[in-house]
C-alpha positions in Angstrom: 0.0 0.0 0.0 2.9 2.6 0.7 4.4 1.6 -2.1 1.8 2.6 -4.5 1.1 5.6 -2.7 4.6 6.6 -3.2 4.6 5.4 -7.0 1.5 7.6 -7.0 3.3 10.6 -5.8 5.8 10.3 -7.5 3.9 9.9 -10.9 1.9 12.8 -9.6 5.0 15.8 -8.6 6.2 14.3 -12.5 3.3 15.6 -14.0 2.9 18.6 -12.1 6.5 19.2 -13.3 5.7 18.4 -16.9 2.9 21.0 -16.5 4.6 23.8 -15.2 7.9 22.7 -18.1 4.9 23.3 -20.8 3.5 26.5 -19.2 7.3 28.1 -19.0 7.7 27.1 -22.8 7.4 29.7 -25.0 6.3 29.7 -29.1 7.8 31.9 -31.2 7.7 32.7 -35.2 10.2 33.2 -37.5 11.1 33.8 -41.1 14.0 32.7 -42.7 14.4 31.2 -46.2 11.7 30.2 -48.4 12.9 27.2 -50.6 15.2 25.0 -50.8 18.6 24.6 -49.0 18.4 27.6 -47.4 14.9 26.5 -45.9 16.5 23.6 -44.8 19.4 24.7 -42.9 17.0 27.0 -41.2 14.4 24.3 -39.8 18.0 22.3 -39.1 19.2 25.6 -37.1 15.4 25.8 -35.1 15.1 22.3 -34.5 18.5 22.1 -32.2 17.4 25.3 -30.3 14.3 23.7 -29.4 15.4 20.5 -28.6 18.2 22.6 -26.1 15.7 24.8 -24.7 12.2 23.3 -24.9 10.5 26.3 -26.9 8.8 26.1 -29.8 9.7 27.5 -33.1 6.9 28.3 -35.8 8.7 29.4 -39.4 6.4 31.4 -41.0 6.3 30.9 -44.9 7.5 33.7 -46.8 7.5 34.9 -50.5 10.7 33.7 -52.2 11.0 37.4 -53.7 12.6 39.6 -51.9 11.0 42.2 -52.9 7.5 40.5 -52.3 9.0 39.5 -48.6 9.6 43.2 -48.2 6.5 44.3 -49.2 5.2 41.8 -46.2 7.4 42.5 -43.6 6.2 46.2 -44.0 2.8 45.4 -43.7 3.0 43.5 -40.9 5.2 46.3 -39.2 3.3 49.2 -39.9 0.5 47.3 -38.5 2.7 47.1 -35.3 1.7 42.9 -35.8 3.5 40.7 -33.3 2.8 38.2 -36.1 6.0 37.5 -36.6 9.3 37.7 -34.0 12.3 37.5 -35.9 12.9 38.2 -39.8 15.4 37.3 -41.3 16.0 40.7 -43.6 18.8 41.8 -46.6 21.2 43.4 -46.1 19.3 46.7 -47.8 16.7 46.5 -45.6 18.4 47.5 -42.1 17.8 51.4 -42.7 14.6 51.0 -44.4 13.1 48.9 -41.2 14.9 50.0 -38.5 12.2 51.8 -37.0 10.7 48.7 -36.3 13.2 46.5 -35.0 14.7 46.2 -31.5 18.4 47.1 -30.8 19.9 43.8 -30.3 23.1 46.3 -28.4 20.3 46.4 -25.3 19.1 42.6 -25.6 22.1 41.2 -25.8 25.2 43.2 -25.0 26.9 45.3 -26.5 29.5 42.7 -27.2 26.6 40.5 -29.0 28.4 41.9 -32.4 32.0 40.8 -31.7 34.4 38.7 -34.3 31.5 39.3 -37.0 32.5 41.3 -40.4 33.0 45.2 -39.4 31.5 46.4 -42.6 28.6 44.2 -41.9 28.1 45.2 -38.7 28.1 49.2 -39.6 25.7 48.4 -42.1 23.3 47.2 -39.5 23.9 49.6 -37.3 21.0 52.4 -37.6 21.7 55.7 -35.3 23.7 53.9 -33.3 21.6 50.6 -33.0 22.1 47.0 -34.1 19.0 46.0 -35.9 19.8 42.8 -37.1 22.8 40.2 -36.5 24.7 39.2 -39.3 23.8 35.6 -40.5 25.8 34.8 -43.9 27.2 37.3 -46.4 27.9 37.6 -50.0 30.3 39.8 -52.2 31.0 40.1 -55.7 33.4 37.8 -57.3 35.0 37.3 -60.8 35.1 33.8 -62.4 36.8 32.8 -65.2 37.4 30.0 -67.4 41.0 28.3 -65.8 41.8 26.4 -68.9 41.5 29.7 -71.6 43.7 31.7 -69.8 46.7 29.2 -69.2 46.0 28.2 -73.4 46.0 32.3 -73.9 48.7 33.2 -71.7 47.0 35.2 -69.4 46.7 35.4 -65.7 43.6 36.6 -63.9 42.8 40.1 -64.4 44.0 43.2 -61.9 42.7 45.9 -63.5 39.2 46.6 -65.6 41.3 47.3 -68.7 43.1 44.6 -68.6 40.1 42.2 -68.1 38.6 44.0 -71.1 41.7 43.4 -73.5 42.0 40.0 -72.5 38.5 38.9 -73.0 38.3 40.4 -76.4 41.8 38.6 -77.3 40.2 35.5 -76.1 36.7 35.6 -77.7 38.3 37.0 -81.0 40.8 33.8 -80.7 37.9 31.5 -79.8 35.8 32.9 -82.7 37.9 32.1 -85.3 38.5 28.7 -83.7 35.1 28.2 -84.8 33.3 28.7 -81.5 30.7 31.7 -82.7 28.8 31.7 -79.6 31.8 32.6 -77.5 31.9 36.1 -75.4 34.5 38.0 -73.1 32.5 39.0 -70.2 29.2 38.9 -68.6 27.3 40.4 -65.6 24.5 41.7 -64.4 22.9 44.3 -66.5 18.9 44.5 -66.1 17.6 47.9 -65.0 17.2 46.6 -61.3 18.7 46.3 -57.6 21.8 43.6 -59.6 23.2 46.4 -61.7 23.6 48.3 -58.7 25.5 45.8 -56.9 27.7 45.7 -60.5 27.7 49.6 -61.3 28.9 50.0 -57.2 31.8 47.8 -57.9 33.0 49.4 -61.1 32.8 53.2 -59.5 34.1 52.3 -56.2 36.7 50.6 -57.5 37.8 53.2 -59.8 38.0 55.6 -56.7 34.7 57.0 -57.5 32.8 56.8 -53.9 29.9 54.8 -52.8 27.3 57.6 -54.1 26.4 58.7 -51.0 29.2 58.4 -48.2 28.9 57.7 -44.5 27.7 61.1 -43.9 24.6 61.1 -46.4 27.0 63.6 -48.6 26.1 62.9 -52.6 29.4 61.9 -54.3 28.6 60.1 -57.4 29.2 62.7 -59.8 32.6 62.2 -60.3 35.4 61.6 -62.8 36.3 58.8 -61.5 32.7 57.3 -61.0 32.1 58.5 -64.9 35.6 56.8 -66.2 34.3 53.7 -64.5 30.6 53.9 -66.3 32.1 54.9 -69.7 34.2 51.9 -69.9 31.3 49.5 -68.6 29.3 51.0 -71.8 32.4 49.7 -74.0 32.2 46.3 -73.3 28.0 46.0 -75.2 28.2 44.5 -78.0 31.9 44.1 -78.1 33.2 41.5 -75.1 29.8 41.7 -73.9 26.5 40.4 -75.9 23.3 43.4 -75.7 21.1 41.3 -74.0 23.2 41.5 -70.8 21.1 44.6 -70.6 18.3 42.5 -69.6 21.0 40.2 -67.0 20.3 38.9 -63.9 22.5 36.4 -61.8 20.9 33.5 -63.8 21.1 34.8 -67.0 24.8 35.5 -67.0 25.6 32.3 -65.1 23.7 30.4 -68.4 26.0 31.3 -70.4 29.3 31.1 -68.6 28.3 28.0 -67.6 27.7 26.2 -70.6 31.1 27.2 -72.2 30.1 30.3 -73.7 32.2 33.5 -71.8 35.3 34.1 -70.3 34.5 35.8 -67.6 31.3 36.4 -65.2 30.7 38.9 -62.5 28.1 36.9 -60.0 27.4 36.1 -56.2 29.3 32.9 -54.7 26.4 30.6 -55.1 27.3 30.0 -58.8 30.3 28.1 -57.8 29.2 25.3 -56.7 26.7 25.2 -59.7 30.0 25.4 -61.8 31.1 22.7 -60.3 28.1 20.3 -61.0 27.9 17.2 -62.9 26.1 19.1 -65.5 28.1 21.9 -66.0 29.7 22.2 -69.0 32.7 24.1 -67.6 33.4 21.8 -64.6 37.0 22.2 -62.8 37.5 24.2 -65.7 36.7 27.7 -63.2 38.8 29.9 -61.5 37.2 32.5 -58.4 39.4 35.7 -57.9 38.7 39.3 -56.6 36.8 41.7 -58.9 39.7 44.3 -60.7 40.5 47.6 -59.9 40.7 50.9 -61.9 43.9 52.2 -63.3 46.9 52.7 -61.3 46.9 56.1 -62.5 43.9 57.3 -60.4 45.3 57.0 -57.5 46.5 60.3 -57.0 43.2 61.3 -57.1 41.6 59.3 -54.5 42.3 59.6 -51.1 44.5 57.5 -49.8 45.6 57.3 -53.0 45.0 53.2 -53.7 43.1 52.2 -56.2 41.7 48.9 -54.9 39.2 46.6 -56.1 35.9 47.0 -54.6 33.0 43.7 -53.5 29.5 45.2 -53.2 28.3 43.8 -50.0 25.2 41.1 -49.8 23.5 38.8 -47.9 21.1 38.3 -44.5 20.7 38.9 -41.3 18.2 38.0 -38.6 16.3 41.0 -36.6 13.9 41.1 -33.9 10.8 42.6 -33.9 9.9 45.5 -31.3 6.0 44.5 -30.9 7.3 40.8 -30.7 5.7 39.6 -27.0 9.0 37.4 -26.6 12.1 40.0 -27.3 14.2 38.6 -25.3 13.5 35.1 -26.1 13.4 36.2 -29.8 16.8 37.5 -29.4 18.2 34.3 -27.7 17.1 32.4 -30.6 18.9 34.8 -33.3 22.4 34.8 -30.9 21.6 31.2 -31.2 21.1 30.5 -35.2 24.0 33.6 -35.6 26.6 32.2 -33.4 29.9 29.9 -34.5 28.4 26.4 -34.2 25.0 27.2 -36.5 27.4 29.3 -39.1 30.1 26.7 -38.8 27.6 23.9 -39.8 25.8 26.1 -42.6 29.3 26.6 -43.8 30.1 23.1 -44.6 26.6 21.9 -45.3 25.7 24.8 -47.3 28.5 26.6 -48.5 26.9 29.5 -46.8 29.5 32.6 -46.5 30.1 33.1 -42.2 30.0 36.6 -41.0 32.4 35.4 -38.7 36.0 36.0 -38.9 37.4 33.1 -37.5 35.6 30.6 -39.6 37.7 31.6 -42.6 40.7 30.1 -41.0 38.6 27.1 -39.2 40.1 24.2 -41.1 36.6 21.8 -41.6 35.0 24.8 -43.4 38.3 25.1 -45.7 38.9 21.6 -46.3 34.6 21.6 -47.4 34.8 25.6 -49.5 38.4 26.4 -50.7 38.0 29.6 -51.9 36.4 31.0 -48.5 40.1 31.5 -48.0 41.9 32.7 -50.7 39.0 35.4 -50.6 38.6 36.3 -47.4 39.8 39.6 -48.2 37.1 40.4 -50.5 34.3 39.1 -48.3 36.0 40.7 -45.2 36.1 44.3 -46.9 32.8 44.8 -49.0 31.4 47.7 -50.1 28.1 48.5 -48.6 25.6 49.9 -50.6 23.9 53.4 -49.0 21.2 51.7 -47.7 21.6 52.4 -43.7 22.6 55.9 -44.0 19.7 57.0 -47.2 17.0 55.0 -44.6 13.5 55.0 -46.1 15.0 56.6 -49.3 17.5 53.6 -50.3 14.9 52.4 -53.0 14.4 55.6 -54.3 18.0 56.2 -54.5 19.1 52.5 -56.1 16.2 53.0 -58.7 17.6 56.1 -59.9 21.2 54.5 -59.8 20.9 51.9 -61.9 18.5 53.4 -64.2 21.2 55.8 -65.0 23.8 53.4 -65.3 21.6 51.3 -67.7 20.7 54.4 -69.5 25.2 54.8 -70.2 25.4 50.9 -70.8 22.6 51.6 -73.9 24.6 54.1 -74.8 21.9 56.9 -74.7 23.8 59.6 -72.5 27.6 59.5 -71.9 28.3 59.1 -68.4 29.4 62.3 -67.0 26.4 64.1 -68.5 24.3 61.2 -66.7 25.9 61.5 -63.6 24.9 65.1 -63.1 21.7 64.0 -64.2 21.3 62.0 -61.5 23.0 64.2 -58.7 19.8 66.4 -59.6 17.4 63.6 -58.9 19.3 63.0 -56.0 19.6 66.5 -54.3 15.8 66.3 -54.7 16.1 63.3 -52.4 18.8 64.4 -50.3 16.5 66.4 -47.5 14.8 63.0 -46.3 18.1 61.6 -45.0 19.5 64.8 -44.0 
């Protein structure tokens, strides 16, 4: 009899403990990939923090688009919605939101940065507060077809000249060889948010600025910044086909990939598409830093380096203010943004860490070469004005690449576009300032 009170007892204080376990859970939402492998790696990432603290993780489905998940985001936010408690947002997006979002400085410390990209970090920092933690980043890279340039003579290009001589050596060469489909270079040249990234590279690389600097000062009409665009308009229909004016990652990756350019500006995704069964140029592909301008500029930048120049992508994960679990919420996104979770997206996904130390971590080498011969190049992108121009960043992007697509059709030479545009953007200017 006393033992089956005591078994009774006992069954009953292990319930009552289950109980009061459940009623100390929490639930929360997120929103973080919308297909695929990046999907995965995210339910992957939620499923250990549940399992190590017993909350419950909801991701909330999301359009694949970013700009349709934008679009969302806003709506819910402007609602002040609690719909959602951590987003995972572009790297655009920090200055645009930022109102919205909690300082993740207060939450977690204001250490809760620390060892992650410094250029990454300034861009989500909005008047002094971190608005999102960096999750994986992205930068500009060149490939190029390894087995042309050692049959050609050639070593990767330095500068933007050069890459333009050799690819119109090559193509010519590879013309007459009897390959007519054969180009020099391709990139991203639609009229949208990809010929930004591309147009940012070639200006700030040619010592031409970042259009609007770190103190919301216009500085894109330049010499330098109109050098850069002129010689971009060179390459259509020369080393470049016209119908890179309509470009986007894909396009240009299509063509490079089936045997067909010598070059390609694009994101790191591409390369392990390159390197794919199906690809026509497998281990045939070489990943360098974008070039530079010409030497000869440098006296007039300051400094006076010319150096090439990465435009900065990728996401982050923010917290939303009217979230009923912010500190919970921020737990979770030290948890997915920390060195185990990046570490394992690393390797599994070939997913770009924000972390420093990852790109010296041995596993993630041995699984992603290049993560270390370009460290540089991911460690010192070039943001785009997003944080500083705030609400105004799409408004000042559009008018950016519209420009620049206007010079690549060749319908205005650039420094008369430029000035163009400094006009648009003065009108502009008082909504930052």
């Amino acid at each position: 009899m006393l033992k089956k009170t005591l078994i009774a007892a006992i069954s009953m204080a292990t319930s009552t403990l289950a109980a009061t376990g459940q009623a100390q859970a929490a639930e929360l939402t997120i929103s973080c990939g919308a297909v695929g492998a990046e999907l995965t790696l995210c339910q992957e990432g939620v499923a250990a923090w549940e399992e190590q603290t017993g909350h419950e993780v909801d991701i909330v489905s999301t359009p694949n688009s970013s700009t349709e998940r934008l679009s969302l985001y806003q709506q819910i936010l402007s609602a002040n919605s609690s719909d959602i408690d951590v987003l995972q947002i572009d790297v655009v997006w920090p200055g645009l939101l930022a109102n919205h979002l909690l300082d993740l400085n207060e939450t977690l410390g204001g250490d809760a940065a620390e060892g992650h990209f410094p250029a990454i970090v300034e861009n989500n920092t909005v008047d002094g507060r971190l608005v999102a933690m960096p999750w994986f980043t992205d930068a500009g890279v060149l490939y190029y077809r390894k087995d042309l340039l050692e049959e050609y003579g050639h070593e990767p290009p330095e500068t933007w000249q050069e890459l333009t001589e050799i690819a119109r050596e090559i193509q010519a060469a590879e013309r007459e060889a009897g390959n007519d489909g054969m180009w020099g270079y391709v990139f991203q040249g639609r009229a949208y948010e990809g010929l930004t990234c591309n147009a940012l590279e070639w200006v700030a690389s040619h010592g031409g600025g970042t259009i609007v600097d770190g103190e919301g000062n216009l500085t894109i009409n330049n010499e330098q910044a109109a050098a850069a665009l002129d010689l971009a308009a060179t390459w259509i229909g020369d080393i470049t086909p016209e119908g890179a004016l309509n470009y986007t990652e894909e396009e240009a990756r299509g063509l490079f990939q089936s045997g067909n350019a010598v070059f390609m500006r694009n994101w790191p995704y591409a390369w392990s598409l390159a390197q794919s069964e199906e690809s026509e140029v497998r281990d045939r592909v070489g990943v360098v830093k974008l070039p530079h301008g010409p030497e000869s500029d440098s006296a007039a930048v300051p400094g006076g380096e010319i150096q090439s120049a990465a435009t900065l992508g990728g996401w982050n994960l923010a917290v939303s203010k009217y979230s009923e679990n912010r500190e919970l919420a921020a737990e979770l996104v030290a948890f997915l943004t920390g060195e185990a979770e990046q570490k394992r997206r690393a390797i599994e996904g070939s997913y770009n860490p924000t972390l420093e130390r990852l790109y010296e971590d041995e596993e993630v080498l041995a699984a992603v070469p290049f993560f270390g011969t370009l460290y540089d190049t991911f460690a010192n992108a070039v943001a785009r004005p997003s944080a500083v121009t705030g609400e105004s960043y799409g408004r000042v992007s559009n008018a950016f690449f519209d420009t620049t697509h206007g010079v690549l059709s060749g319908d205005t030479p650039a420094a008369d576009a430029l000035a163009q545009l400094e006009g648009q953007l003065r009108r502009l200017e008082r909504r930052w300032k």
